[in-house]
SEDRENNU-684605 format. One record per residue (C-alpha): residue number from 0; chain; residue in one letter; x, y, z. Coordinates in steps of 0.1 Angstrom, whole numbers. Layout:
BEGIN
(NUM A A (X Y Z));
...
//
This chain:
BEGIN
(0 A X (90 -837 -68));
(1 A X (97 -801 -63));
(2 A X (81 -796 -34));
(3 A X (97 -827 -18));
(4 A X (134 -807 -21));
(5 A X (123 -778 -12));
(6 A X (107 -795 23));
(7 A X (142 -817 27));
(8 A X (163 -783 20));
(9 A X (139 -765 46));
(10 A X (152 -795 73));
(11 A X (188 -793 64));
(12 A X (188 -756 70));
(13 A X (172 -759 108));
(14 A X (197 -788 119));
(15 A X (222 -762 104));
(16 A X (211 -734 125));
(17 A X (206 -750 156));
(18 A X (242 -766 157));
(19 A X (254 -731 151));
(20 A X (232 -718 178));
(21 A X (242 -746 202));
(22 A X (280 -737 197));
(23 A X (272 -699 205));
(24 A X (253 -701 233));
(25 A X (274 -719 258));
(26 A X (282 -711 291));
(27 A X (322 -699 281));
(28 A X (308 -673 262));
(29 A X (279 -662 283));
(30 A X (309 -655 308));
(31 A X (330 -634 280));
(32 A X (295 -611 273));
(33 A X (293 -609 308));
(34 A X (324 -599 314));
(35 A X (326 -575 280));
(36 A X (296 -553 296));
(37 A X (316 -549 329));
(38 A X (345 -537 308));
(39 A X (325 -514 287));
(40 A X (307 -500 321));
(41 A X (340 -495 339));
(42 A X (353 -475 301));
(43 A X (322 -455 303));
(44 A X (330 -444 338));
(45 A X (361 -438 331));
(46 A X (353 -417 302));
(47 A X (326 -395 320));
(48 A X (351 -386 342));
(49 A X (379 -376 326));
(50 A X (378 -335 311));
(51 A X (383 -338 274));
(52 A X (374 -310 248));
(53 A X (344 -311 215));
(54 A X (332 -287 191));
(55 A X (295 -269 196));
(56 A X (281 -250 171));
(57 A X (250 -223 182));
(58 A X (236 -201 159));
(59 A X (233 -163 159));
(60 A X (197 -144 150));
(61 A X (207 -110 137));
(62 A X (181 -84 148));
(63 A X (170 -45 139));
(64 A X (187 -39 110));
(65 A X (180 -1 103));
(66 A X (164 2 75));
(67 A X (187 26 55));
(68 A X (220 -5 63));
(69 A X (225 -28 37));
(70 A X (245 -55 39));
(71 A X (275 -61 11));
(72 A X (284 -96 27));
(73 A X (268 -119 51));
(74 A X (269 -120 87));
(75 A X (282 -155 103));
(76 A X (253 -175 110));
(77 A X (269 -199 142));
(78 A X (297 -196 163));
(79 A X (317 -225 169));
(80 A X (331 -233 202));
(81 A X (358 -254 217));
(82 A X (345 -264 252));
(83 A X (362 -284 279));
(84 A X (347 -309 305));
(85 A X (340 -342 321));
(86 A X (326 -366 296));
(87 A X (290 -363 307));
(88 A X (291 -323 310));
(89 A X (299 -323 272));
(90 A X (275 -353 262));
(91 A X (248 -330 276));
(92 A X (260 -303 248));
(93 A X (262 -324 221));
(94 A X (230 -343 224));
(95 A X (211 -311 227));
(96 A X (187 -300 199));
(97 A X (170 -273 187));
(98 A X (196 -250 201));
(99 A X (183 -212 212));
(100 A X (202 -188 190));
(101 A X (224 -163 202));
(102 A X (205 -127 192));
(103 A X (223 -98 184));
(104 A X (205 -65 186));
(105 A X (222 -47 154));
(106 A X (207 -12 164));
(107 A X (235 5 169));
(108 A X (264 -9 155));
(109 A X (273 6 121));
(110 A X (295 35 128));
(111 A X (294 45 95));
(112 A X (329 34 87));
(113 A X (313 6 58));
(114 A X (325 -22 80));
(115 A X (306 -39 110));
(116 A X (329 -52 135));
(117 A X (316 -66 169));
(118 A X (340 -86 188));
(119 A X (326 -123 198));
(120 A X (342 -114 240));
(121 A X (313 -88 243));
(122 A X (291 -117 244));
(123 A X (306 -139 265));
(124 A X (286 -127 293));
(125 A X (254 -139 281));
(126 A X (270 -171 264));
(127 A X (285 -182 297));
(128 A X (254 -189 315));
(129 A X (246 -214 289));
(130 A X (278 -237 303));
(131 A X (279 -255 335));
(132 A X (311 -239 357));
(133 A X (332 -264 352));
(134 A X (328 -258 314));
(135 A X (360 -243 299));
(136 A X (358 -223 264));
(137 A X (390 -231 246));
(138 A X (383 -213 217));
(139 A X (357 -196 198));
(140 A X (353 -187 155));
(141 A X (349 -166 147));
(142 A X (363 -139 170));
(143 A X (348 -110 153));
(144 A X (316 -104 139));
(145 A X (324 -89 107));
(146 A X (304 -74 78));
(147 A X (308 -53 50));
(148 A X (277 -25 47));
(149 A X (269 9 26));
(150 A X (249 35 41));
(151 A X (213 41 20));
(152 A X (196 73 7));
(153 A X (158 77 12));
(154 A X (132 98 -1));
(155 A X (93 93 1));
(156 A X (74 80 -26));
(157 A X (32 72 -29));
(158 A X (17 35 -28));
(159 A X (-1 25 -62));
(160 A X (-19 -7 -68));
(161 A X (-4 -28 -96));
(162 A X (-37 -43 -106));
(163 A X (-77 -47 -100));
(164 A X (-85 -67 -69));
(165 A X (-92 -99 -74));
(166 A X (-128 -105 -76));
(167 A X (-146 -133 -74));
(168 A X (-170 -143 -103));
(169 A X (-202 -121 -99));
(170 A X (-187 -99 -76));
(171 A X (-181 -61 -79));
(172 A X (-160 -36 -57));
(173 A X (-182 -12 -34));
(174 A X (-156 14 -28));
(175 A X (-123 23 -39));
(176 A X (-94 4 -19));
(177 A X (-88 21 14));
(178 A X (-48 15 29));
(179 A X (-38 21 59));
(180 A X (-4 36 45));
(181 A X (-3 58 13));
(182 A X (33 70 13));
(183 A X (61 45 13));
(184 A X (98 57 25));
(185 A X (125 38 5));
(186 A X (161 36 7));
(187 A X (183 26 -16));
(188 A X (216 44 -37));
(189 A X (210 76 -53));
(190 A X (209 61 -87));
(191 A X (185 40 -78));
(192 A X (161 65 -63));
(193 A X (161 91 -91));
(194 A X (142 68 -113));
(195 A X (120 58 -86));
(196 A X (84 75 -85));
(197 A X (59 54 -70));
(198 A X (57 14 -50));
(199 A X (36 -8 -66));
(200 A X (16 -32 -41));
(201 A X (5 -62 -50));
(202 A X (-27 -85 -41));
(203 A X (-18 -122 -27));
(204 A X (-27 -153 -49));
(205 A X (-69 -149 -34));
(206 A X (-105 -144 -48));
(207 A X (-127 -121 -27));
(208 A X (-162 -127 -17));
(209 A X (-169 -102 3));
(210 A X (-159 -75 25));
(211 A X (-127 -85 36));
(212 A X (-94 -68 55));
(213 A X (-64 -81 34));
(214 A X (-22 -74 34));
(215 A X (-6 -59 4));
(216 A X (30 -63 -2));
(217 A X (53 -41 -25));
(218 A X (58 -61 -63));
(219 A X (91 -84 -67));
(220 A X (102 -59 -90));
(221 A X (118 -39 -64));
(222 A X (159 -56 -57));
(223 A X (179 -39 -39));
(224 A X (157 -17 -23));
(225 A X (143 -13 14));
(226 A X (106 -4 16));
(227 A X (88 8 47));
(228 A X (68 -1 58));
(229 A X (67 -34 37));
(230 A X (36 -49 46));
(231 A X (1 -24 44));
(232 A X (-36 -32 54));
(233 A X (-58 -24 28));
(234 A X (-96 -25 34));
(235 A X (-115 -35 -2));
(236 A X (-156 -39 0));
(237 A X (-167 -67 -24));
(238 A X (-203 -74 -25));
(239 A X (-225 -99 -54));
(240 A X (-230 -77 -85));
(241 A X (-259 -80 -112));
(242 A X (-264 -64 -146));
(243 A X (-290 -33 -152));
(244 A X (-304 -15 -178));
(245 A X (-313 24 -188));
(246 A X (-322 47 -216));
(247 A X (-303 77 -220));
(248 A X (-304 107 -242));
(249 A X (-282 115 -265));
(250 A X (-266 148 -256));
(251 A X (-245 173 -273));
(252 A X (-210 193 -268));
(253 A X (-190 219 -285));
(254 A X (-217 224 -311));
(255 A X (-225 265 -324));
(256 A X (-251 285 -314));
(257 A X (-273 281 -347));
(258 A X (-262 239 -353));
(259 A X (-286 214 -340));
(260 A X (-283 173 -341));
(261 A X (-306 153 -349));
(262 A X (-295 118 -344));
(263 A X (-311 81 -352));
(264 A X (-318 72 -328));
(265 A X (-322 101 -301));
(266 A X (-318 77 -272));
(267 A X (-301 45 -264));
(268 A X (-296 20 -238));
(269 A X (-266 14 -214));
(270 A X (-260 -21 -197));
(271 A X (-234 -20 -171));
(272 A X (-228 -40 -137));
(273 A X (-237 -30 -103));
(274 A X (-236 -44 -68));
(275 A X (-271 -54 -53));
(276 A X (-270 -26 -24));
(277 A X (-275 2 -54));
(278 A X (-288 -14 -78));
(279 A X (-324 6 -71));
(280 A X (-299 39 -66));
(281 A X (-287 42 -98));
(282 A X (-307 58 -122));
(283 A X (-304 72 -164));
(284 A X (-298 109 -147));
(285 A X (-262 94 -133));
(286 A X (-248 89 -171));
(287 A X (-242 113 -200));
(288 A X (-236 99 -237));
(289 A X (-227 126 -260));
(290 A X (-218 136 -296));
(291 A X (-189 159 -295));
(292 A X (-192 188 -327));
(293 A X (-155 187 -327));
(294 A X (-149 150 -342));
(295 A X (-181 155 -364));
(296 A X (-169 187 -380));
(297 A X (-145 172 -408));
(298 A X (-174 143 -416));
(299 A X (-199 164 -429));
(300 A X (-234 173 -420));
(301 A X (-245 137 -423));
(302 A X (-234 101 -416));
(303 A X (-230 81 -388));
(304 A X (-206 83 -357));
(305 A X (-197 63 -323));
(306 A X (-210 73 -289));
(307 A X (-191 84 -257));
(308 A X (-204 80 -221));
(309 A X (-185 107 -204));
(310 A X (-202 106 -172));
(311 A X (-210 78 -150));
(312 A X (-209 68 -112));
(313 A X (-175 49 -98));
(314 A X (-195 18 -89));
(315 A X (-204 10 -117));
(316 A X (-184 -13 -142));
(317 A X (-187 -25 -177));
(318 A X (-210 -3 -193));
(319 A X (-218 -13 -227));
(320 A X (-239 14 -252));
(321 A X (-265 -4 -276));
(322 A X (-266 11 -303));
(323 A X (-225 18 -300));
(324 A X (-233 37 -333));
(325 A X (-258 63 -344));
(326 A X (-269 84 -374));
(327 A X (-273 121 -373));
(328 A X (-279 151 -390));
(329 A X (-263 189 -389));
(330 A X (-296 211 -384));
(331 A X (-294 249 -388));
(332 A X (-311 264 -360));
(333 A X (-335 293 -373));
(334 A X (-320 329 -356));
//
């Protein structure tokens, strides 16, 4: 039963729409489209031709700000001019995209008087050749370039890294970090730079692998200050690392003439990491673990104390001393 309304509903709706379709589409109003699209060709003409005026917008791209400038409040980013023209010549404007900016070289404009002014007519000359001749500017706005700026101090302070680089798992640094740039000159108000000693660089968001050449930037930390140069090339050698093994003697430091140790046990063994290229370099003669008189002194002659490697190559990382902890014994030596 449903199905049978829904069919008769489905008819109703066709005979409907094909009366109103019939009624449309006669020959009276073909005749008045017709006649509509001449109209609106001869307005078009008509508009074309005749000089009216619109509003065009084309952004500036500030460049070389010196270093020690800083800016106190921002520089206009578009000027906005009135043009006037036939109807096409400004159609052509307004449909445009991706407009080229208008670049301003700021080298030399700060005077030193704390405000930037640069009248908008000194670069009229090079803005003109973007209009057609019959173009007229009306008006442009700004008319001044205008910016409030303070004058920095600088002094030269060294480049420190803020942290280890980042490694990948089973990886070990060769070398120490080689930049390209050690000193940093920063500029900034004098209250500023009296607390400032040293730029921290830090490492991007990576894991290294190998030998790579990277880019360190100076840490977030630093607002309000201008860093140069602000991007440095630092050089880091990674290479796969592995764990070794050697026994040591137990050495001793600061002890008198006629005091001996005797500790248990006399030797131990230190486990560090090291990259594959040394691992057969490395030997028990490039560490020293000792037992320093001086911290014994007030423990007695006897007991037991912790060890201390005090000498050990730079490419070399966590060593570990097993036993951490030893035994000993004050000896008197015979004279």
């Amino acid at each position: 039963m449903m199905i049978e309304n829904r069919k008769r509903y489905i008819v109703i709706v066709r005979k409907y729409l094909r009366k109103i379709a019939s009624s449309i589409l006669t020959k009276d109003f073909a005749i008045f489209l017709l006649f509509l699209a001449v109209a609106f060709f001869f307005w078009l003409l008509h508009g074309t031709g005749a000089r009216r005026e619109v509003k065009v917008n084309i952004p500036l791209e500030y460049t070389s700000l010196p270093s020690d400038i800083r800016l106190d409040s921002e520089l206009p980013q578009s000027l906005s001019f009135v043009l006037k023209d036939e109807g096409k010549e400004l159609w052509g404007y307004m449909k445009k995209k991706n407009i080229e900016p208008i670049k301003i070289d700021l080298t030399s404009e700060f005077d030193g008087s704390g405000i930037l002014e640069k009248p908008v007519d000194e670069l009229l000359s090079r803005i003109n050749s973007r209009f057609a001749t019959s173009t007229q500017i009306i008006s442009v706005t700004p008319s001044v370039i205008q910016a409030r700026y303070t004058i920095l101090q600088s002094k030269k302070v060294p480049f420190t890294l803020e942290a280890k680089p980042p490694i990948a798992p089973q990886h070990i640094i060769m070398d120490s970090v080689q930049l390209s740039v050690h000193e940093a000159t920063v500029y900034a108000d004098m209250a500023a730079l009296d607390t400032l000693t040293e730029i921290k660089l830090s490492y991007p968001d990576i894991q290294l692998s190998k030998t790579s050449d990277i880019q360190l930037t100076p840490s977030d930390r630093y607002k309000g200050i201008t860093i140069t140069p602000s991007v440095i090339d630092a050089h880091i050698g990674v290479e796969m690392s592995t764990e070794k093994s050697v026994p040591v003697r137990i050495s001793t430091v600061n002890f008198p003439p006629n005091v001996a140790l005797r500790a248990f046990p006399a030797e131990v063994k230190l486990t560090f990491t090291v990259g594959l290229s040394r691992f057969n370099k490395v030997t028990e003669r490039d560490f020293a673990v000792v037992v320093d008189y001086n911290m014994l002194a007030e423990k007695g002659f006897n007991g037991r104390t912790k060890l201390r490697v005090t000498r050990r190559p730079d490419y070399v990382q966590k060593v570990r001393i097993s036993p951490s902890e030893i035994e000993y014994i004050f000896e008197e030596k015979p004279q």
